[in-house]
C-alpha positions as CSV (number, residue, x, y, z in Angstrom):
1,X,20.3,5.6,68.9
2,X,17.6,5.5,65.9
3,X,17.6,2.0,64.4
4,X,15.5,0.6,61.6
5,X,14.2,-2.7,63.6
6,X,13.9,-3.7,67.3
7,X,15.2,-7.0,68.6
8,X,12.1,-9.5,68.0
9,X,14.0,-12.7,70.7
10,X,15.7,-12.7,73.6
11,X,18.8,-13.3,71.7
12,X,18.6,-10.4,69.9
13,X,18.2,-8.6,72.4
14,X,21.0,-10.0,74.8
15,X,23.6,-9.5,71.6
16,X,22.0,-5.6,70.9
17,X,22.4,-5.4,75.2
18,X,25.8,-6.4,74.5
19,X,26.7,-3.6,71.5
20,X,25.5,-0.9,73.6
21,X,27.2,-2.4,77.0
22,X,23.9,-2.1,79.0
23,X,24.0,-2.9,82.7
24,X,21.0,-4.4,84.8
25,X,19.2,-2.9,87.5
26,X,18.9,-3.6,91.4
27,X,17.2,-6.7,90.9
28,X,19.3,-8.1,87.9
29,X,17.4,-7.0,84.8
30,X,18.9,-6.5,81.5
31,X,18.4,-2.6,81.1
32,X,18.3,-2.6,77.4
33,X,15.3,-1.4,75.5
34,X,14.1,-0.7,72.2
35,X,11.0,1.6,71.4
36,X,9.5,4.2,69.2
37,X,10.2,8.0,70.8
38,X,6.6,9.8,71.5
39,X,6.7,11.2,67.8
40,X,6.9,7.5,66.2
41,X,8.8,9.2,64.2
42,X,11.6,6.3,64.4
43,X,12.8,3.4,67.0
44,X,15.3,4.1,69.6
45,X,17.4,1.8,71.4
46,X,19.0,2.6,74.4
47,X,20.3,1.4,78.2
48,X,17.4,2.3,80.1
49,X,18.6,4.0,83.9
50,X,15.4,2.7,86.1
51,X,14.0,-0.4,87.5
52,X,12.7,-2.8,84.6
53,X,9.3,-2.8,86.5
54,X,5.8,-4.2,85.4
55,X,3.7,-2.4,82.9
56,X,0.0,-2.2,82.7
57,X,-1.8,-4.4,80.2
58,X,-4.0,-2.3,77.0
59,X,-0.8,-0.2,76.6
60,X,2.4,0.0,74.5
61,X,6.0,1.8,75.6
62,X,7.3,4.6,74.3
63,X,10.3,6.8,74.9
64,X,11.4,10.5,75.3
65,X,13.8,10.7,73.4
66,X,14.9,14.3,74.3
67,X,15.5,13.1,78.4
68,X,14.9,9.2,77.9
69,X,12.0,8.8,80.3
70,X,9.5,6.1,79.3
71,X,5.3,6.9,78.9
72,X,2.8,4.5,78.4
73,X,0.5,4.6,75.1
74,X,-3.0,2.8,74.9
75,X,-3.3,0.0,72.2
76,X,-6.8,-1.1,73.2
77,X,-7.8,0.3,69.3
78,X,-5.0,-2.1,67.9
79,X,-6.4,-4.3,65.5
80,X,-3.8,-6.6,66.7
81,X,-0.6,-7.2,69.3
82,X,-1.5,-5.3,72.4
83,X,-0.8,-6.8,75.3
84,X,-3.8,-8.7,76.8
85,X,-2.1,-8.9,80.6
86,X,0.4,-7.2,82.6
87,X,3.9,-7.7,80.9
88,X,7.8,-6.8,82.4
89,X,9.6,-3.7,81.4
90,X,12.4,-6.2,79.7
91,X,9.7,-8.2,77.9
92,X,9.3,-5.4,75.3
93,X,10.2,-7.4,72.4
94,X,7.6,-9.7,72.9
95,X,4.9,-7.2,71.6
96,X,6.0,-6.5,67.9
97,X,3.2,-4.2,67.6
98,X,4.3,-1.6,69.7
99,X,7.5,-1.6,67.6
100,X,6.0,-1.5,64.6
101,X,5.3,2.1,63.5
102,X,4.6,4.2,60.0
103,X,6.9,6.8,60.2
104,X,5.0,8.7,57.8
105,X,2.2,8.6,59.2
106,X,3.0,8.9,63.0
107,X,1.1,6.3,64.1
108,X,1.4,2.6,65.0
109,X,1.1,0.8,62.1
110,X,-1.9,-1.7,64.1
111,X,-4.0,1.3,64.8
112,X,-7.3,1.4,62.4
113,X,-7.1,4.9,61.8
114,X,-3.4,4.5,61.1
115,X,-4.2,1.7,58.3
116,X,-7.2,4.3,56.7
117,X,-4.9,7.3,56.3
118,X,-2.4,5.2,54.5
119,X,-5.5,3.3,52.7
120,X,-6.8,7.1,51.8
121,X,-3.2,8.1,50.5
122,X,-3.5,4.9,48.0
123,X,-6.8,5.6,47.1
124,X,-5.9,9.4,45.9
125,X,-3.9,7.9,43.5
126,X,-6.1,4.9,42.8
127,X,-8.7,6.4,40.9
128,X,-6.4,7.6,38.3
129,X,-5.2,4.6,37.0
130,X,-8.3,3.2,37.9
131,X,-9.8,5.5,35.3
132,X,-6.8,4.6,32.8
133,X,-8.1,1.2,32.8
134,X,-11.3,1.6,32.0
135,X,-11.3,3.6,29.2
136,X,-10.0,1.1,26.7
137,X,-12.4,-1.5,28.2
138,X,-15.1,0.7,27.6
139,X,-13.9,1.9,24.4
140,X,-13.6,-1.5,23.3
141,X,-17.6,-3.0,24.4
142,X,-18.7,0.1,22.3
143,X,-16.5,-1.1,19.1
144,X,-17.5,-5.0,20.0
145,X,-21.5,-3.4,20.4
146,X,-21.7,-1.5,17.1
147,X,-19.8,-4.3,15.1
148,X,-22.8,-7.1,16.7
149,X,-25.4,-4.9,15.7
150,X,-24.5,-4.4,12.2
151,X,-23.8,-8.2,12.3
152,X,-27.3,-8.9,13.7
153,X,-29.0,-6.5,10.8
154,X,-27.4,-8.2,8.3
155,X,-28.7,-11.4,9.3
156,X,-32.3,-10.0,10.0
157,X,-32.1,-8.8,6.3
158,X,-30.8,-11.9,4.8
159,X,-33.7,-13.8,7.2
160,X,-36.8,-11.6,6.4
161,X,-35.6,-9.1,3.4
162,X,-39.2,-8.0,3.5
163,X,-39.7,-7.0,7.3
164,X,-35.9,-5.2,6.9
165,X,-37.3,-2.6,4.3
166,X,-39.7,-1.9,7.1
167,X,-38.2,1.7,7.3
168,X,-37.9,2.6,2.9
169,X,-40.3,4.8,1.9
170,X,-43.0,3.6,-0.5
171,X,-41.3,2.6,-4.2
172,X,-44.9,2.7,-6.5
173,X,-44.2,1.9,-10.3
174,X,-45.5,4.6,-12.7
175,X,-48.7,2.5,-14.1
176,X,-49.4,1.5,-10.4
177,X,-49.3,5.4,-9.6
178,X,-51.4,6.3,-12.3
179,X,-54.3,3.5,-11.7
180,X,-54.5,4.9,-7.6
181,X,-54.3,8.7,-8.4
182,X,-57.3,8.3,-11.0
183,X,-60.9,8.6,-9.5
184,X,-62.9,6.0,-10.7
185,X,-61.3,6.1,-14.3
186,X,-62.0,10.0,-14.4
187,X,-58.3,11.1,-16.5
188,X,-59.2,15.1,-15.8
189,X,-56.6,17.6,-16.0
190,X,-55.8,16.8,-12.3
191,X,-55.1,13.0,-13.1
192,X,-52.8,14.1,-16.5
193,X,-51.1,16.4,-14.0
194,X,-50.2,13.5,-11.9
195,X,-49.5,11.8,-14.9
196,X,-46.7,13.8,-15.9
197,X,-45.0,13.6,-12.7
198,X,-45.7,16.9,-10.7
199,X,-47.5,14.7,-8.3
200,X,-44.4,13.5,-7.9
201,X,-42.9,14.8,-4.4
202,X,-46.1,16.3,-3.0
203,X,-48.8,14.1,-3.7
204,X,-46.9,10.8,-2.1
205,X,-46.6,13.3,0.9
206,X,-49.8,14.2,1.3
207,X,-52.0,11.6,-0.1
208,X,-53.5,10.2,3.2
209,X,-54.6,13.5,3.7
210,X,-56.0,14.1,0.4
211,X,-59.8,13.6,-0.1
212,X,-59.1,12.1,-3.4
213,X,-56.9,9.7,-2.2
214,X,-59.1,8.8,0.9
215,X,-62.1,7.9,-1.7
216,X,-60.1,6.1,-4.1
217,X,-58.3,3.8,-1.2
218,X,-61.3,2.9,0.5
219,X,-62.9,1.7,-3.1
220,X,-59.2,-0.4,-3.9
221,X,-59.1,-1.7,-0.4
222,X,-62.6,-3.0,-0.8
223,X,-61.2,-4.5,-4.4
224,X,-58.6,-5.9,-2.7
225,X,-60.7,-7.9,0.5
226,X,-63.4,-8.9,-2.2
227,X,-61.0,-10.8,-4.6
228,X,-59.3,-12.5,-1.2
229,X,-63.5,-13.2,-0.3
230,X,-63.8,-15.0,-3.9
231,X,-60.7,-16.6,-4.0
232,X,-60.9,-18.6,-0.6
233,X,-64.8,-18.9,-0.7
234,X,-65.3,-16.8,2.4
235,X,-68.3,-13.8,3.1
236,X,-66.4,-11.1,5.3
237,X,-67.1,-7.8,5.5
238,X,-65.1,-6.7,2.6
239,X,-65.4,-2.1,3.3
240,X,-62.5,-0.4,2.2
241,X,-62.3,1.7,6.1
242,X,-58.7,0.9,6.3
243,X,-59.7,-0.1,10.4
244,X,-62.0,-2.5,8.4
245,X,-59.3,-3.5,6.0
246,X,-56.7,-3.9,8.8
247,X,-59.2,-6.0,11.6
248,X,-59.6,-8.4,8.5
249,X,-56.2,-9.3,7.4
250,X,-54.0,-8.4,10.6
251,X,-53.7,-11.8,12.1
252,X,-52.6,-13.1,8.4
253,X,-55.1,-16.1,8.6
254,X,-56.9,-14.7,5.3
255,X,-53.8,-14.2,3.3
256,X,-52.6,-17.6,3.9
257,X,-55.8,-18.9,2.8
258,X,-55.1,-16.8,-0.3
259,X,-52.1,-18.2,-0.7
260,X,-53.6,-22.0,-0.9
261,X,-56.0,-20.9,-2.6
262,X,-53.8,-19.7,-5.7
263,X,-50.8,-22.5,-4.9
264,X,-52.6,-25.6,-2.9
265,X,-50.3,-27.1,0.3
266,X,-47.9,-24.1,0.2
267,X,-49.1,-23.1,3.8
268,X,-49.8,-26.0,6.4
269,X,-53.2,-25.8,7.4
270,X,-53.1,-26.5,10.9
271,X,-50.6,-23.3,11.3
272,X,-53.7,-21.0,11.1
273,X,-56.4,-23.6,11.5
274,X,-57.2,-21.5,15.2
275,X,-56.7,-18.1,14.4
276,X,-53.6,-16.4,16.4
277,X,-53.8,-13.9,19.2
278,X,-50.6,-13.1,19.9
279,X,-48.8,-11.1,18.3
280,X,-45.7,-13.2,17.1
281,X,-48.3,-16.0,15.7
282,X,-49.8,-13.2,13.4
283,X,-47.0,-11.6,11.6
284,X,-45.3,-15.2,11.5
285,X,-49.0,-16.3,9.1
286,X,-48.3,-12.2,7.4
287,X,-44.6,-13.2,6.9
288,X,-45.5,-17.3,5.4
289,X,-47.9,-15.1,2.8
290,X,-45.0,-12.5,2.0
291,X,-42.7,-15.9,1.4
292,X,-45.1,-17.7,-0.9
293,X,-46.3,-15.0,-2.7
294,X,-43.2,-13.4,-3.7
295,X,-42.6,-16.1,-6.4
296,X,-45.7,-15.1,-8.5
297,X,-42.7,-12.4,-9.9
298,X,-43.9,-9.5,-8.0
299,X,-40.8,-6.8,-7.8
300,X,-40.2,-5.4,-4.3
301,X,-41.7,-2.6,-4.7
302,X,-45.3,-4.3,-5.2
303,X,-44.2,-6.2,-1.5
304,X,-44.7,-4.8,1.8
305,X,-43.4,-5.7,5.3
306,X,-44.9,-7.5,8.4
307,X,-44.7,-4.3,10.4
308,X,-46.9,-2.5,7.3
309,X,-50.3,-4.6,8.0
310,X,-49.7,-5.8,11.5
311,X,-49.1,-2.3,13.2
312,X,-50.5,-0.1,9.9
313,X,-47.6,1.5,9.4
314,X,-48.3,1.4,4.9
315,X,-51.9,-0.4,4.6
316,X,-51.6,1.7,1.2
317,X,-48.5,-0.7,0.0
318,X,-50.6,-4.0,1.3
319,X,-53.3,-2.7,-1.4
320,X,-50.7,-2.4,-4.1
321,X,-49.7,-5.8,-3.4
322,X,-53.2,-7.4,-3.1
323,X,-53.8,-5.5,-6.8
324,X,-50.6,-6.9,-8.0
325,X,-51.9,-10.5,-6.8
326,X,-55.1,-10.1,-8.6
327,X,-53.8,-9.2,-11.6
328,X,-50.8,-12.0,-11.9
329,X,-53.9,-14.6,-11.3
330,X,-56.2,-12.8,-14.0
331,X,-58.7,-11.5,-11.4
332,X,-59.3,-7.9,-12.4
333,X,-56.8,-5.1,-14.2
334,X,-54.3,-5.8,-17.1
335,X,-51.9,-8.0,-16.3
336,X,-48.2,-6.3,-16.2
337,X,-45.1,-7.6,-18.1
């Protein structure tokens, strides 16, 4: 008879003995037994006709259950409940775990390859959900990620606005335009051209290629580095080469001094007393200069970044800004409203 659960004490077993009137054999043992049939497709109980003999240890019972004769199983893989020593026919019950089968799977349940099969049947659902859960998490850190970085740039921008225009293209006032394009004051038919805008989208384009504009750059530049060499009182070599121009103002110790020079005590000495070498120092002393020389009333687009001198990514814009200097403090040029 198929049952869903085998006796687990003597008890149980004398009252299931009982239900099925089971007799004992020749030397007064209680002939009832309950096992899985050699399938393990489900637990039989049943009066067993033989002597309730000893059984060999390392193995587990099992029943035909087409003729009802009994064949021994080995457990020795069991990850648990096979019987460690030789064990009575009658003592059955007392080894749950060759009782306890998956029916599915045909196996006993305490057999390792028995536990992976029904392991692998989870797991080829588990990826799945798995999958389903992830998705909103990861959906989620990407919404959380894009909402920090827009957070952080505003900060950066509020912080430094002058290092966040690091990527705008160069804003030149008209006048400003007109005094670089010229060649030494020459207003040829070239210069009027420029004058009256057609320079407008090529020229900016092309001007560091342009042998005019190379020539009239390197004589600002070297405008530019001589009123710094007045104004703080220093000899340097003052060439326009912009590798010149950016070697003399790149670790921002000169522009500081510019700036105490115009507006005494605005810049503690002792913060470029020992010129930097690193990197961080010097476009900390470039960013102090942009700081204290923004209030002279120089519109942003006289004012470059830290990026534009330290790594020369728009030396032309630090010359504009040096010119615009001069001419706020009277040094050379007209002096705009």
């Amino acid at each position: 008879m198929s049952v869903d659960t085998c006796p687990k004490t003597q008890k149980e077993v004398e009252q299931a003995s009982k239900r099925l009137v089971c007799g004992e054999d020749q030397f007064g043992k209680n002939q009832y037994m309950c096992l899985p049939n050699t399938e393990k497709t489900s637990l039989i109980e049943f009066c067993y006709n033989g002597v309730m003999g000893i059984q060999e240890k390392g193995h587990c019972l099992e029943v035909n259950s087409k003729d009802g004769t009994l064949s021994l199983q080995s457990c020795t893989d069991f990850s648990y409940g096979c019987p460690d020593t030789h064990f009575w026919t009658y003592n059955f019950y007392n080894y749950s775990a060759c009782q306890n089968i998956n029916t599915q799977q045909q196996c006993f349940a305490a057999q390792p390859t028995c536990q992976q099969k029904s392991n692998n049947s989870d797991e080829d659902i588990s990826p799945y959900y798995s999958c389903l859960a992830i998705i909103p998490f990861i959906i989620l850190t990407i919404v959380l990620r894009i909402r920090w970085n827009k957070r952080r740039k505003r900060r950066q921008e509020r912080r430094n606005p002058y290092t966040s225009r690091q990527n705008e293209p160069d804003k030149l006032d008209s006048c400003e335009e007109k005094r670089l394009f010229q060649i030494d004051g020459d207003t040829n038919e070239r210069g009027w051209n420029f004058q009256r805008g057609n320079w407008t989208q090529m020229a900016i384009r092309d001007k560091s290629n342009s042998k005019m504009w190379r020539k009239l750059h390197k004589a600002e530049a070297e405008k530019a580095l001589t009123f710094i060499s007045q104004k703080i009182g220093e000899s340097f070599n003052t060439s326009g080469d912009m590798d010149n121009f950016k070697i003399q103002l790149k670790d921002g110790v000169k522009l500081c001094k510019l700036v105490n020079a115009l507006k005494p005590g605005s810049i503690p000495e002792r913060m470029y007393a020992i010129p930097p070498t690193k990197s961080t120092k010097q476009m900390q002393l470039i960013y102090k200069y942009l700081e204290n020389i923004k209030p002279l009333g120089l519109p942003d687009r006289q004012m470059f970044t830290t990026l534009d001198l330290h790594r020369a990514k728009n030396l032309h814009l630090v010359v504009i800004n040096l010119r615009a200097v001069a001419r706020k403090v009277g040094a050379y040029g007209p002096t705009e409203g």
